[in-house]
Every structure is written in C-alpha cells, then in structure tokens.
C-alpha positions, 0 to 999 in steps of 0.5 A: 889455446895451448895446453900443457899436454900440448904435442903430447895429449895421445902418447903415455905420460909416463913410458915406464910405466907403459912399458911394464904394461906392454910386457905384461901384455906380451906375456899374455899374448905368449901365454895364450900362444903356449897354452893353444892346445888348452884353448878350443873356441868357447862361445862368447859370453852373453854379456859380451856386447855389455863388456865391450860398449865403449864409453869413451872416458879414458883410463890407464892403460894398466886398466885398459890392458887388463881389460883386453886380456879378459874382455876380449882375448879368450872369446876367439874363433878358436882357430888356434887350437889344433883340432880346429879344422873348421872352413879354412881358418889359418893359425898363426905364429908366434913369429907373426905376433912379433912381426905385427907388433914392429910394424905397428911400431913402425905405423908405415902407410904402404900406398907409397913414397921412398920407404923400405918397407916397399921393396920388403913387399916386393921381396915378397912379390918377387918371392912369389913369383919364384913359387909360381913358376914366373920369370918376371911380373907384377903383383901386389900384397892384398887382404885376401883372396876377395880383393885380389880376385877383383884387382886380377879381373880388371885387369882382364877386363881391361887388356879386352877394353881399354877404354873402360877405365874413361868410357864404363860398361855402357858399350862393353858387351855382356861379359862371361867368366867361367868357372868350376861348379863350387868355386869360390864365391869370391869370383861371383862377388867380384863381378857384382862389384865390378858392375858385371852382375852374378849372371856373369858367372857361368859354373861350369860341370865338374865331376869329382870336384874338377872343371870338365874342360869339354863342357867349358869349351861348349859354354864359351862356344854357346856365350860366342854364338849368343853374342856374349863376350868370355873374358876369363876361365878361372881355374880353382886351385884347392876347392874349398868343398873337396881339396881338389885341383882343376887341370890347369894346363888344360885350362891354360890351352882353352884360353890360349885357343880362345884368347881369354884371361886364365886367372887361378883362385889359389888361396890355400891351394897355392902352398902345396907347391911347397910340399912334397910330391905328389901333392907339390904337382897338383898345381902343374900349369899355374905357372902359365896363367895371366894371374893367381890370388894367394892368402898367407893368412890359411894354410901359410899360419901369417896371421890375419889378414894377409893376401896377394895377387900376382899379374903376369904383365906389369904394363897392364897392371899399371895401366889398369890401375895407376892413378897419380893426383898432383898431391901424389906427383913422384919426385927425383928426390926426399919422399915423394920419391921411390920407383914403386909406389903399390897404390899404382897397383891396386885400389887403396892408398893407405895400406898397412905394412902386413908384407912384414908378417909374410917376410918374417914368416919365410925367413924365420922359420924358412921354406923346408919347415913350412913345405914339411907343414904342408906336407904333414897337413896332407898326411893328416887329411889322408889318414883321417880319411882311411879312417872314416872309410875303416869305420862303422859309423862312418864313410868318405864322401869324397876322395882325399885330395889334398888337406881335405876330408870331407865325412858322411856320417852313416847314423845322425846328422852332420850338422847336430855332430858338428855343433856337438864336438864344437860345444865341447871342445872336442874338434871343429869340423864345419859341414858342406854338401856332397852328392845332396848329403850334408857332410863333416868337413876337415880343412886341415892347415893348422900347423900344430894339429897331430895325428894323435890330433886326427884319431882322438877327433875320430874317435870322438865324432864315432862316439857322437855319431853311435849316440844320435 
C-alpha cells in the first residue's frame, strides 16, 4: 500500500527547521568543547537509565535534540578535562567533531567499491608508514589496538601455516607468543579469540618495566625443546603501567635468529615518534618489525574510536584474509570496481569512514603541532614526577619514562585518593600496582593539560594524602 510519506518516511519533513536544529546542536557540541576546562567527569545521575529508556514513539527533533543535550551530553568519562589523566583516555578535537559529522553526512561504508574515501584511508596508511620507518607495506585502519592485534597475529599465523585458513587448528602444533611481563591484555585476548587459549601467552620478566631479552631467549629454547612452536615475540611500545619501551632492535634480532613474527603493541607509545628527542627514539627498531598496531584515538586527540595495524607484506596480508563471494566480484568498470577494497585486509566489510577524522587531524592542524603536544605531555609527566619525588607525603614509584607518572603515596591509600580527586573534580589519576604497592597513576595525553595543570593536581593529591 503506498502512502503519502512514501521514499520520504525517515528524512525530516521540514529541512529548515532541522537545519535551525542541527546549528543549535553544534553550538552545544562547540559550547561544551570551549567550557572543557569547567567540565570534569561527574557521576551519572541515578535516574540516568530512567532518562534513557527508549520508547519508540517518535518526537520532533527539536525535542529529541534537546534531549541529548541534557540527557546525555554532560554524563561523559570526562576525559576532556585537562586534569583527566585517568588509564589512557584520548581528547578529542574540535576538528574531529566536524570531520565525524561530514562523514556521517557522507553515510560511506569503507569495506569497498570505487570511492574516494579509500585512497583517503590509504593516505592515511601510506602516512603511517612514513612514521614507522617503512619503505613500502600494507595495513588497514581499525577500531583499536584490540582488533589490529588479532588482524596482526593472524597474519603471523598464517606465513608459519598456510593452510589454516582451509584445514584449522587440528593439526597446528601448540603455539607460543611472547611478551612483556604487564603487557597488554589485548594480546592475551587476541589468542583466545583466535582459538589459541591464554596458555598461549608466555610473560616474559622485565625488570623496570623492559622485556629482558636473555630470559625470552631462554623460554623460546625451553617452548622448542617441549615441542611447542614460538609464533611471535611482541615488543610493548609504551607500557600501560610505567610508559616504558622494550629494546626494540633486540627484540628484532631475537626473531630474526629464531625466525619468528615481531609484532609492536604500539597503541600510544607509537606517537612520541613525533616528538622531540630523546623521547622520539624511544621506539628505535619499530621500523624493523612484521607489523605494529596504533590507536589514533589516545595520545593523537581523534576522537573515538579510530585504530590501525600496519602489515609489512601486503601479499601475506591478503592471503591471510582476502575473501571475495560473487555478490562482492571486483568489476573493470562503475562500483564494483576500484584496485583497494579494506575488506580484502580485515574481518568486517561494512566499516565506517573513521580514516576521515585521522586525515583531517594530520592536515588541520599538521604534524609540528601535534609532536609539540607530544612533547609537552612528556614534560608534564617529567615535572609531575620531581615533584612527587620533592614531596613529604609522596614518593615516585617508578622512573618517568614517557607520558607516565606512576606515584606512591607515603600516608593513605592509592585507591581512597583517587576516588577522592575524582569525586571533586580535582584530577583523575586511576591506580595500578608497583613492586606490590598499589600507586596513582598519570597517563598524560591530554592536549589541553598545563603545568599549571600538573602542580594544582599535586598539590591537591598532597593535601588529600595529609588528610587520610
């Protein structure tokens, strides 16, 4: 039966007045954006799931708008404030917000087909690649770190078997993949997901946070004489407990000799190849590994969610992942066609256009303003550190490596103070565990954070800490 509304039922019956809708709501976004100072993370409200429930009548976006900006908007993580230092919680940009609105607009699924979105993601490929030190390669963008690890360790898989994609895991041996004592569970999680199981993971020692690379010589020896086959060793490139960085051109030689995958779990860690020395050499040898995995959506402010994993060989890649129903054949001509299609690279074909945020990142506001960010970060991080080192209350649990400061508190508990700045607004720290010692931690990528910034939260977490 054909109705009135018939081809128009979803789009608004009156695009003025939705316009005039749409600029009010960008004005809050901007609003919001400008006032983030002012905005520190508040607990939702207790009705929150009350304010939320759907009830799928319908109502005029005026009210629906209204209702975001309310509702929703102000009950953020609060990881835009720049005393937000809390896990590793990226900012965001202005820039972002507009670039997720175009593609929105656009409404482009990325999996394939000849679009010109796809060769913005490969610029954005190509890019990394640049960054990482790689002549030539593969890689995809990705929602994070998580999914890239799992795209990256096929991969390995695969140039050691095969035939797994036809034949499975029933006659592959036991596999091994080796990592840094505190590396990141990703990598464990990854290998349950691939079939593998977490006994696949072997942690290896690592004094002051580094992988120590004769105790992973010794455990590979010790897989090979059980019978027990060492796929890869994966080199942390900014732990998320200390900041620190494995020896990556160590690591590079010990799976050269034992001809393994050298995957990097890169996902902050990757951009202080950005910044000044001597943090921009922290990553020396990352230019030799089979592939890294990056987050834009940390220390790089693209909002979330935006990933990649970069594959040195592309051949592999493919092979590892290329699947082409008839419903998806490539054609010479119209949409079918196109020489790139991401879903030859990856798990999903329908993906969204989240390479545009990344894009208009770099080019809006360029490479020396986002190392200088980088830089300050690092800065912040050193400062915050000598001062918890000059306190009374307070001591450095760890060296400062990077962006992170890891603090013990010498009167109260980590945990109580945390909870306590938190609640009012102060900072957020989160807490981890050093030498058996539960610790405030400052994973400091936010790009409006100060040191005005720096010394306040001190201050504030030495008066908390007096308190206890």
């Amino acid at each position: 039966m054909t109705g009135t509304s018939e081809g128009h039922r979803l789009d608004p019956t009156d695009w003025s007045a939705f316009e005039a809708d749409l600029h009010r709501v960008a004005s809050a976004c901007v609003a919001r954006l400008r006032a983030a100072r002012e905005l520190p993370w508040q607990a939702p409200p207790e009705d929150m799931a009350a304010r939320v429930a759907i009830t799928g009548r319908g109502m005029p976006t005026t009210d629906l708008f209204d209702r975001i900006a309310t509702d929703i908007m102000p009950h953020a993580t609060g990881n835009t404030h720049p005393r937000f230092w809390g896990w590793v919680h990226g900012t965001g940009t202005a820039t972002g917000v507009a670039a997720e609105m175009v593609a929105a607009t656009m409404n482009a699924n990325m999996g394939g087909r000849d679009q010109g979105g796809a060769e913005v993601e490969r610029a954005v490929i190509k890019w990394l690649h640049d960054i990482a030190g790689w002549q030539d390669g593969s890689g995809l963008m990705t929602s994070g770190t998580s999914q890239a690890t799992i795209l990256a360790l096929s991969c390995a898989r695969m140039r050691a078997f095969p035939s797994v994609r036809a034949d499975g895991l029933a006659a592959l041996p036991e596999m091994r993949v080796y990592i840094a004592a505190g590396g990141h569970s990703c990598v464990k999680k990854a290998l349950e997901v691939m079939g593998h199981g977490a006994a696949a993971i072997v942690q290896v020692p690592a004094p002051m946070g580094r992988m120590d690379v004769d105790a992973l010589r010794a455990a590979i020896a010790a897989d090979r004489t059980a019978g027990r086959h060492p796929l890869a060793v994966v080199g942390t490139v900014g732990s998320v407990n200390l900041g620190t960085y494995d020896d990556l051109n160590a690591l590079a030689d010990v799976a050269r000799d034992e001809e393994m995958w050298l995957h990097c779990d890169a996902a902050f860690g990757f951009w202080t190849r950005l910044a000044d020395a001597p943090w921009r050499d922290l990553s020396k040898g990352i230019e030799r590994a089979d592939s890294v995995a990056m987050d834009f959506h940390k220390w790089m402010a693209v909002p979330y969610s935006a990933g990649a994993v970069l594959i040195r060989d592309e051949t592999l890649h493919l092979a590892t992942f290329r699947e082409r129903p008839e419903y998806l054949a490539a054609g010479a001509d119209g949409l079918a066609g196109g020489d790139w299609w991401a879903t030859d690279y990856g798990l999903e074909l329908s993906r969204s256009f989240s390479a545009l945020k990344v894009w208009a990142t770099v080019e809006g506001l360029g490479m020396d303003a986002l190392g200088a960010q980088i830089t300050d970060n690092c800065r912040q991080a050193a400062h915050m550190g000598d001062l918890a080192q000059a306190s009374d209350v307070l001591d450095l649990a760890a060296p400062v490596v990077s962006n992170l400061c890891v603090i013990r508190p010498l009167q109260g508990e980590a945990s109580a103070l945390a909870a306590q700045l938190q609640l009012s607004g102060e900072a957020v720290f989160s807490t981890t565990i050093v030498d058996g010692t539960s610790c405030l931690r400052a994973a400091i990528v936010n790009h409006r954070t100060t040191t005005v910034d720096v010394e306040a939260a001190v201050r504030a977490l030495e008066s908390a800490a007096r308190a206890a």
